[in-house]
C-alpha positions as CSV (number, residue, x, y, z in Angstrom):
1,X,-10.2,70.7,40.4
2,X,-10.6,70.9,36.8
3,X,-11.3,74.2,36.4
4,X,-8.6,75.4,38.6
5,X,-6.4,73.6,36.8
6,X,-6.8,75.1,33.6
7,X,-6.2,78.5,34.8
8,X,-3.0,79.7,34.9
9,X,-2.5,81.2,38.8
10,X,-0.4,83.8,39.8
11,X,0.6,85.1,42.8
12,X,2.8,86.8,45.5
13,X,5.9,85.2,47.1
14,X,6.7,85.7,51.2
15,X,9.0,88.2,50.1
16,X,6.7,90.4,47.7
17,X,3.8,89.8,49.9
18,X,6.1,91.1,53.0
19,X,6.9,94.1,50.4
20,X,3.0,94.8,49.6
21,X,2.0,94.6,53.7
22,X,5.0,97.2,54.2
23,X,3.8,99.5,52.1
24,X,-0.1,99.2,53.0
25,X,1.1,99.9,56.7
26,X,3.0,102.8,55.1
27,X,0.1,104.4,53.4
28,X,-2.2,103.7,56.4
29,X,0.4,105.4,58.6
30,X,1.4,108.4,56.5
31,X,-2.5,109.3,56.4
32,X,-3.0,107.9,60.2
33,X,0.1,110.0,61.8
34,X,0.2,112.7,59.2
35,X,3.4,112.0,57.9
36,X,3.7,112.4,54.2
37,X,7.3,111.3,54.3
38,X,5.6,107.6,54.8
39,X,4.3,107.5,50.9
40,X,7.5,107.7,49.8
41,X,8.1,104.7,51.6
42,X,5.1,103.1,50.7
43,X,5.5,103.5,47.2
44,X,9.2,102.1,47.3
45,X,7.4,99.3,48.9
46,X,4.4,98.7,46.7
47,X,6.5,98.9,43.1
48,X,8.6,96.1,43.2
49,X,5.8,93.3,44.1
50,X,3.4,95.0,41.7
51,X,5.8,95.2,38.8
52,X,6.6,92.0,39.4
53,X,3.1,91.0,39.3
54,X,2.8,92.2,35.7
55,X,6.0,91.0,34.7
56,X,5.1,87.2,35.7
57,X,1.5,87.3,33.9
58,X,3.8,88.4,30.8
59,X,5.4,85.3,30.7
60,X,3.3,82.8,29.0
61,X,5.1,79.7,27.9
62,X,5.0,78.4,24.7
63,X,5.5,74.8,24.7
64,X,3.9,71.6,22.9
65,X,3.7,68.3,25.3
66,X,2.7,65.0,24.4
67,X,2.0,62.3,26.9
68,X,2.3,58.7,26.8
69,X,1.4,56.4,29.9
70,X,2.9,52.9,30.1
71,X,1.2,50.3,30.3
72,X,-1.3,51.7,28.6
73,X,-3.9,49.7,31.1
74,X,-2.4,50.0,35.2
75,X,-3.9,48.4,38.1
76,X,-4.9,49.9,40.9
77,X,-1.8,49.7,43.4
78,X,0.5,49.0,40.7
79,X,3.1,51.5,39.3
80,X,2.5,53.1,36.4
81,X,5.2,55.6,34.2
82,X,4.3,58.7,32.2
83,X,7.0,60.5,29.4
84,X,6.1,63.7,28.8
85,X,8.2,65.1,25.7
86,X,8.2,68.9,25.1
87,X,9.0,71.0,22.5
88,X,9.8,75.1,22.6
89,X,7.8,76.4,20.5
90,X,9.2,79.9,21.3
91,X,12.1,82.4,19.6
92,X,13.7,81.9,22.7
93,X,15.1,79.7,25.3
94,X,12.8,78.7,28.2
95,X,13.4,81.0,31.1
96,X,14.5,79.2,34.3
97,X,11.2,77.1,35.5
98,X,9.7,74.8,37.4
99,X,7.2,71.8,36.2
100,X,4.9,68.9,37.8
101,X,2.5,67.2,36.4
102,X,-1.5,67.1,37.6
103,X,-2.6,63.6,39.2
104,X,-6.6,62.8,39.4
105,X,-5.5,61.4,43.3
106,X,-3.7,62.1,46.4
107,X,-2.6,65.4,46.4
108,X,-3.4,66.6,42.6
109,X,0.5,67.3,41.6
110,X,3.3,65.3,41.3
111,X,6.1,67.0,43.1
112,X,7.8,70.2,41.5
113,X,11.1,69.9,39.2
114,X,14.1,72.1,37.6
115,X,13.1,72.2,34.4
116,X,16.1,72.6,32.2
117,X,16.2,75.1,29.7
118,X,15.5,74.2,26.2
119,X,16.6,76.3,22.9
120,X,14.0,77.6,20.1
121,X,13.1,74.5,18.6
122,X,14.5,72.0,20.7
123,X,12.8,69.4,22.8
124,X,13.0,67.8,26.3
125,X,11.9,64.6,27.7
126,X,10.6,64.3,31.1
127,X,9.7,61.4,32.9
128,X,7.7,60.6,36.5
129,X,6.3,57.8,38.1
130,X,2.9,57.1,39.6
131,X,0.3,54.9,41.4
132,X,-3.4,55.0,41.5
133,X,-5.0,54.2,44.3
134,X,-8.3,52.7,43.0
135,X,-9.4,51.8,39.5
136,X,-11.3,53.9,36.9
137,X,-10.7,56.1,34.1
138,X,-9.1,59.0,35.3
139,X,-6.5,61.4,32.9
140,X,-3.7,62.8,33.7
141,X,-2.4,66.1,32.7
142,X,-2.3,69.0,32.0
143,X,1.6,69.8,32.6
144,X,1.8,72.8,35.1
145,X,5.1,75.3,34.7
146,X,6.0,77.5,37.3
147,X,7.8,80.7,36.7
148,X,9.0,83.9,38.4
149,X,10.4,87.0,38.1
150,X,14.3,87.4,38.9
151,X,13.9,89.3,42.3
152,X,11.3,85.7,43.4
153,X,9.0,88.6,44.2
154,X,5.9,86.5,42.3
155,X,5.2,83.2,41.0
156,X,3.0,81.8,37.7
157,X,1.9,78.4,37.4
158,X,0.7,77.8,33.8
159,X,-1.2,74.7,32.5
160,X,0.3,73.5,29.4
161,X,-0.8,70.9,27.1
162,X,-3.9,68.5,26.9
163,X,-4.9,65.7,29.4
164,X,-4.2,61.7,28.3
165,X,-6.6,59.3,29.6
166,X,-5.3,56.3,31.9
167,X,-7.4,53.1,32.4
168,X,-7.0,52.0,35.9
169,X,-8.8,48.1,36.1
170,X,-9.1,46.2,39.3
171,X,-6.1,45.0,40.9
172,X,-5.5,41.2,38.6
173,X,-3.8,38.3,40.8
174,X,-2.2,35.6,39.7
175,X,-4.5,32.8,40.7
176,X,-2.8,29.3,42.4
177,X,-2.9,26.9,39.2
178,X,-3.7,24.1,41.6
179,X,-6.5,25.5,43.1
180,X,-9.6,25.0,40.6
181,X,-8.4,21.9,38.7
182,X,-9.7,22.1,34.7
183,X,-10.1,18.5,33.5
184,X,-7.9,17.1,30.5
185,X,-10.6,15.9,28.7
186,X,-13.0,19.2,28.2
187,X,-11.7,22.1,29.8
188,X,-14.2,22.2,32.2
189,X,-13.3,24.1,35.4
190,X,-14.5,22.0,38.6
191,X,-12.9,21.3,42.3
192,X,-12.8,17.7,42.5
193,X,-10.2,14.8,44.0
194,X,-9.0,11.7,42.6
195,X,-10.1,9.0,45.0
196,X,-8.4,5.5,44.2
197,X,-10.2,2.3,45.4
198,X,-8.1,-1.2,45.6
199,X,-8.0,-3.3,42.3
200,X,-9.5,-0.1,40.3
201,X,-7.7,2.8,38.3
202,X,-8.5,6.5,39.5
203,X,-11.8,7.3,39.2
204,X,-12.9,11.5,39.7
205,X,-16.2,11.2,41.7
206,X,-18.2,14.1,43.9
207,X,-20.7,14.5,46.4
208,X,-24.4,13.8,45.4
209,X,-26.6,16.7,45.0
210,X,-30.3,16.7,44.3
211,X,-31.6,16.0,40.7
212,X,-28.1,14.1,39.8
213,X,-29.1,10.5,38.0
214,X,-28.6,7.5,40.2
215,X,-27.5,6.0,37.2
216,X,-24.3,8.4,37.7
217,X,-23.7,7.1,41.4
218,X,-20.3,5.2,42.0
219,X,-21.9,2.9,44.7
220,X,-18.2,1.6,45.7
221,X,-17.0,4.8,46.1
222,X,-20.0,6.2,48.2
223,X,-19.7,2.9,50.4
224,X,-15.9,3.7,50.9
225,X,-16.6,7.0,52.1
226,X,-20.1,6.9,53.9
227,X,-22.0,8.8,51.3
228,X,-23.4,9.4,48.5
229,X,-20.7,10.1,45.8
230,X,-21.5,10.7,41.7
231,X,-19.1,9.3,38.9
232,X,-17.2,12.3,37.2
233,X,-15.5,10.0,34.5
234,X,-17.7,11.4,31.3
235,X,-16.2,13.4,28.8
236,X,-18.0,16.7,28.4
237,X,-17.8,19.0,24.8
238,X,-18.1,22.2,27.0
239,X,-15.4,24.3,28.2
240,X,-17.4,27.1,29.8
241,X,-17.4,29.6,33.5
242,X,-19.8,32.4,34.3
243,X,-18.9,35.0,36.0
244,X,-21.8,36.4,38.0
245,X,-21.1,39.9,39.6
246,X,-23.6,41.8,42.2
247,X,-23.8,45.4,40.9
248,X,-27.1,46.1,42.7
249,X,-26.2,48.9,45.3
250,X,-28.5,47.6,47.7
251,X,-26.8,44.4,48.1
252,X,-23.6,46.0,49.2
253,X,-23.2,47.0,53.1
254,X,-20.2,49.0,53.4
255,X,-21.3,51.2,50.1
256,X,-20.0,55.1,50.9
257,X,-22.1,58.1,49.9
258,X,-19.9,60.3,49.5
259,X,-17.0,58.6,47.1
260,X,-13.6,60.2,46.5
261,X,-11.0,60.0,43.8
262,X,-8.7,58.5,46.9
263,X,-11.7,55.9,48.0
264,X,-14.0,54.0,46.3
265,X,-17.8,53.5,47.1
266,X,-17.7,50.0,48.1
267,X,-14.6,48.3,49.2
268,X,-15.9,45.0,49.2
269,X,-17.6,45.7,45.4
270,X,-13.4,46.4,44.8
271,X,-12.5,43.3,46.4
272,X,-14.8,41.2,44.3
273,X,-14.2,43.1,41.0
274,X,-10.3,41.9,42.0
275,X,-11.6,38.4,42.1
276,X,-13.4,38.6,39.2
277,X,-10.8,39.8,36.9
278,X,-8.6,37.3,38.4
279,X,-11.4,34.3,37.8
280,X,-11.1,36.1,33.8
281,X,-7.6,35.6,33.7
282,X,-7.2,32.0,35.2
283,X,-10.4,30.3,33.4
284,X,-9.3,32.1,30.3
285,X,-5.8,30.7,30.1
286,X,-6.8,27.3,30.7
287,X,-9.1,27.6,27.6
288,X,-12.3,27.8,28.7
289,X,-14.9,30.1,27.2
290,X,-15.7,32.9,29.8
291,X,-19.5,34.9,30.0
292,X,-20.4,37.8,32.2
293,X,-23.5,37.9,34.2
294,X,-24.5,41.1,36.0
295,X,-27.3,41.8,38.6
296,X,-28.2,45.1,37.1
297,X,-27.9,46.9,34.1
298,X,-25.6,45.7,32.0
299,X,-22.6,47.6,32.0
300,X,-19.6,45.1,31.4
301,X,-18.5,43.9,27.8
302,X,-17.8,40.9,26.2
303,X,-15.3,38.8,28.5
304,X,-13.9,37.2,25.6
305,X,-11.9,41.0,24.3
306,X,-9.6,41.7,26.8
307,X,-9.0,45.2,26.7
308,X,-12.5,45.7,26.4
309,X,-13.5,43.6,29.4
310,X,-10.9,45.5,31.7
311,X,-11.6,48.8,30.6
312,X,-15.3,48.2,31.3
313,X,-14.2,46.9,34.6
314,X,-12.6,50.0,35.4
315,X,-15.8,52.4,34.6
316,X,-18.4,49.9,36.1
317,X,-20.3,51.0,39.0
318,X,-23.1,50.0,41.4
319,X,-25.8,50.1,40.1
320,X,-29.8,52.1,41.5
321,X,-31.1,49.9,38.4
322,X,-32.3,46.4,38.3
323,X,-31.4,44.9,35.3
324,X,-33.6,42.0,33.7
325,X,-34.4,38.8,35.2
326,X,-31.3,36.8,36.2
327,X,-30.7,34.1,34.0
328,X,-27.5,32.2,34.6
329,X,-28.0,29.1,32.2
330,X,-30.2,27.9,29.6
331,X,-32.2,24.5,30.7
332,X,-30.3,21.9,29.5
333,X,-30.6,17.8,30.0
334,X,-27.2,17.7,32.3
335,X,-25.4,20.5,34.1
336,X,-22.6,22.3,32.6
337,X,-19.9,24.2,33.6
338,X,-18.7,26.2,36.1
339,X,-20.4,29.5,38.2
340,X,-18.5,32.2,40.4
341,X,-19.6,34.6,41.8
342,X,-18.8,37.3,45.0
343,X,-21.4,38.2,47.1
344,X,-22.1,40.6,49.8
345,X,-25.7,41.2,51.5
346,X,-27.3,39.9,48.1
347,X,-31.0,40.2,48.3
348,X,-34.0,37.6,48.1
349,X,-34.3,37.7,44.2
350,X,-30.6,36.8,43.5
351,X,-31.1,34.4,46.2
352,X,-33.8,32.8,44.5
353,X,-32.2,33.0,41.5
354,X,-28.8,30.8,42.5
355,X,-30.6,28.1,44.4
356,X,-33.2,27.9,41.5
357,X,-30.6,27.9,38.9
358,X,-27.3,25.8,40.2
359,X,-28.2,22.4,38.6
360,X,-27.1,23.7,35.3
361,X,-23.5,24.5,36.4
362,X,-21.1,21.2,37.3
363,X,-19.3,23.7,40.0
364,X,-20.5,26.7,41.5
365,X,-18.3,28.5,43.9
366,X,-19.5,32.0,46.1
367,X,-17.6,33.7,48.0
368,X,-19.4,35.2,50.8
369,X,-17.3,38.9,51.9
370,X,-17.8,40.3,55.5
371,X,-18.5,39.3,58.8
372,X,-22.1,37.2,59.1
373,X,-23.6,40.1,60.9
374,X,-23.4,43.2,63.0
375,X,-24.4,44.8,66.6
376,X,-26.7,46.8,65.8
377,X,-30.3,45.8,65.1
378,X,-31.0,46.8,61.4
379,X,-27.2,45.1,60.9
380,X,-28.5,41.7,62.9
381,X,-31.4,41.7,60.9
382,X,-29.7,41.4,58.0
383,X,-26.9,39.4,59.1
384,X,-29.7,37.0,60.0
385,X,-31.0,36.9,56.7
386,X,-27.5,37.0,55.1
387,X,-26.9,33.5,57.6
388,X,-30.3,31.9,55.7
389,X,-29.3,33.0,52.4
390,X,-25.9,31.5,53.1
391,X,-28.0,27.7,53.8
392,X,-30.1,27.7,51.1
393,X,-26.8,28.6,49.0
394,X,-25.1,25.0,50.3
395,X,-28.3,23.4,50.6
396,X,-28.8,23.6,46.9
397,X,-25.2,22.4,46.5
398,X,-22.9,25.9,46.2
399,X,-19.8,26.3,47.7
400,X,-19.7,29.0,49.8
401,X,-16.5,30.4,51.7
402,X,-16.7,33.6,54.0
403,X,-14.3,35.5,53.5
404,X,-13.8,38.4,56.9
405,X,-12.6,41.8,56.0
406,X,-8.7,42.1,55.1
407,X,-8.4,38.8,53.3
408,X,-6.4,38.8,49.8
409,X,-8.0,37.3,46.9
410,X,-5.5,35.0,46.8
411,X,-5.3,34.0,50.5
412,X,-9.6,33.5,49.4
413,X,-8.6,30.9,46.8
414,X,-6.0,29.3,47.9
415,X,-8.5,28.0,50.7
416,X,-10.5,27.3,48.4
417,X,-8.3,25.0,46.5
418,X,-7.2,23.4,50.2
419,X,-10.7,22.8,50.7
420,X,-12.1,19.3,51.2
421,X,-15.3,18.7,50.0
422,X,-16.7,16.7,52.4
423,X,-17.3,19.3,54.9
424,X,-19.7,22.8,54.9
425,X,-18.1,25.9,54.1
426,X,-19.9,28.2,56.6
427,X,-16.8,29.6,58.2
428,X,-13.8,31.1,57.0
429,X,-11.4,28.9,58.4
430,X,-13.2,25.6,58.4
431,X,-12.9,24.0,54.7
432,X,-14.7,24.3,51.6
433,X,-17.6,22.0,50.6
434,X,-17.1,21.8,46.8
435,X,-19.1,20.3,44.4
């Protein structure tokens, strides 16, 4: 499309194209029949387009354009605006025209306009709407003018002007605030409830998991409710999440090989890059200090600069490469903070590294996209080892809520804030086991 683009085209209305034919029949007949009377036809005929032809490649606007795109970074779905201001750079005012502006998506062009006519020197602002479909960086441009000759014999369409990039991140929702609760105290994102016991104050406790001190059990509280439970009253110095996102291609199901400007190569990679920029937005407002994990090569930047983050969300892609070992957390003493991640078909060695690694993290949250398996035999296979790599997940303490096809990231958290953490999370509408 590019190239085209860049070429100014010109061609032959209905009407001059009608013309030409008539006067090719003519000539074919004068020669055919042996009627020389028929030339004169046929070059009555054959004139008017041709001339026409010439006269249209004459007429080469001379116009400057510059672009601006607001906001400067759009999600996907979300309307964007573009003001295109052009100046005539000509000893002349612009001949009556058309103009539309090229689009990376849908059908290249925004729809064609009047363009009014604008005197030597003078300038003109126009104005248009759009919205891309997916993310990435894409440009817009370059304005296309449309011109003909007076008889509308032949049209010109003439790129004018440079391209302007637009940034198109991941669609950003605007997470329920009583979903994932962040302590007072620290910062420190975690699911948890406030479970009051007669004659004491409100204590914040949580299901045992394996390697927590006993010293930290709250034996009252685990007899009130049948189990185990873990005292969640200390003050902690640490405000921190990870983010962990899957950009291994393999450990996508639904990844397309032939990707198009108007669909993206994975719609469940889109999905969780939605989430994840959401997670970004939400941990980051209630103060917490935000890292980026990826499964691959590192492609993302720093969470902590905005606009570099999202921008770097809108370029990433899956990923052939494996990047180096997965580390989520340093070994510390006592776990800290918070892990999220999205997840797909995510293979043995991120497997291995999320049950190994959880007891650094106080929370960790996955959320488990598709159905738990398919029809066909490779598909079962895998939706079998997708349903043990789902156990070991909860096993080593992870909440894990499956989220089918067609769910909203927010409809996803919301039941994950609903949740109650004393039972599994292995199905999508039972509740969320949360640590």
């Amino acid at each position: 499309m590019d190239t085209a683009v860049r070429r100014r085209v010109i061609t032959l209305t209905l009407r001059g194209g009608t013309l030409l034919g008539a006067a090719v029949v003519s000539f074919s007949a004068a020669y055919i029949a042996g009627w020389p009377e028929l030339l004169v036809l046929a070059s009555f005929c054959a004139i008017p387009p041709l001339l026409a032809l010439w006269l249209v490649a004459r007429m080469r606007p001379r116009l400057s354009v510059a672009r601006f795109a607001a906001p400067a970074i759009v999600s996907a779905g979300a309307t964007g605006s573009a003001s295109l201001r052009l100046g005539n750079l000509a000893n002349s005012k612009t001949p009556a025209s058309q103009w539309s502006d090229t689009l990376p998506w849908g059908t290249g062009r925004t729809r064609s306009l009047e363009l009014a006519a604008v005197s030597p020197g003078g300038s003109l602002t126009l104005r248009y709407a759009f919205v891309p479909p997916r993310r990435g960086v894409s440009e817009l441009g370059p304005l296309v003018i449309s011109l003909g000759d007076p008889f509308g014999l032949a049209r010109g369409e003439f790129p004018v002007g440079d391209r302007n990039r637009v940034i198109v991140a991941p669609e950003t929702v605007d997470l329920d605030q009583g979903s994932v609760d962040i302590a007072s105290d620290s910062g420190s994102a975690r699911l948890f409830q406030h479970r009051a016991l007669a004659g004491e104050h409100d204590i914040m406790t949580r299901d045992y998991r394996p390697g927590d001190a006993l010293r930290k059990v709250h034996w009252k509280a685990s007899a009130h409710h049948g189990e185990l439970m873990v005292r969640e009253d200390e003050k902690r110095s640490h405000a921190e999440a990870l983010l962990l996102v899957d950009t291994r291609r393999g450990n996508w199901r639904d990844v397309s090989r032939s990707p198009s400007p108007d669909r993206p190569e994975s719609d469940r990679f889109e999905w969780a890059l939605s989430m994840i920029a959401s997670l970004r937005d939400y941990l980051i407002r209630g103060g917490l200090r935000v890292d980026v994990v990826e499964t691959a090569v590192r492609q993302l930047a720093d969470a902590g600069h905005a606009d570099d983050f999202v921008e770097s969300l809108a370029r990433v892609r899956l990923s052939y490469q494996d990047g180096p070992k997965l580390r989520l957390a340093e070994p510390r003493a006592d776990s800290v903070g918070s892990l999220f991640t999205v997840l797909d078909a995510p293979d043995a060695e991120t497997i291995d590294a999320l049950v190994e690694q959880r007891a650094g993290f106080d929370l960790a949250v996955a959320f488990l996209l598709g159905p738990a398996s398919s029809g066909a035999t490779h598909g079962a296979a895998r939706g079998a080892a997708r349903g043990a790599s789902e156990e070991r997940l909860v096993a080593a303490g992870w909440s894990v809520l499956r989220v089918p096809d067609g769910d909203t990231v927010l409809s996803a958290w919301q039941s994950l804030g609903a949740a109650s953490p004393a039972q599994p999370a292995t199905e999508r509408d039972a509740e969320v086991s949360s640590a």
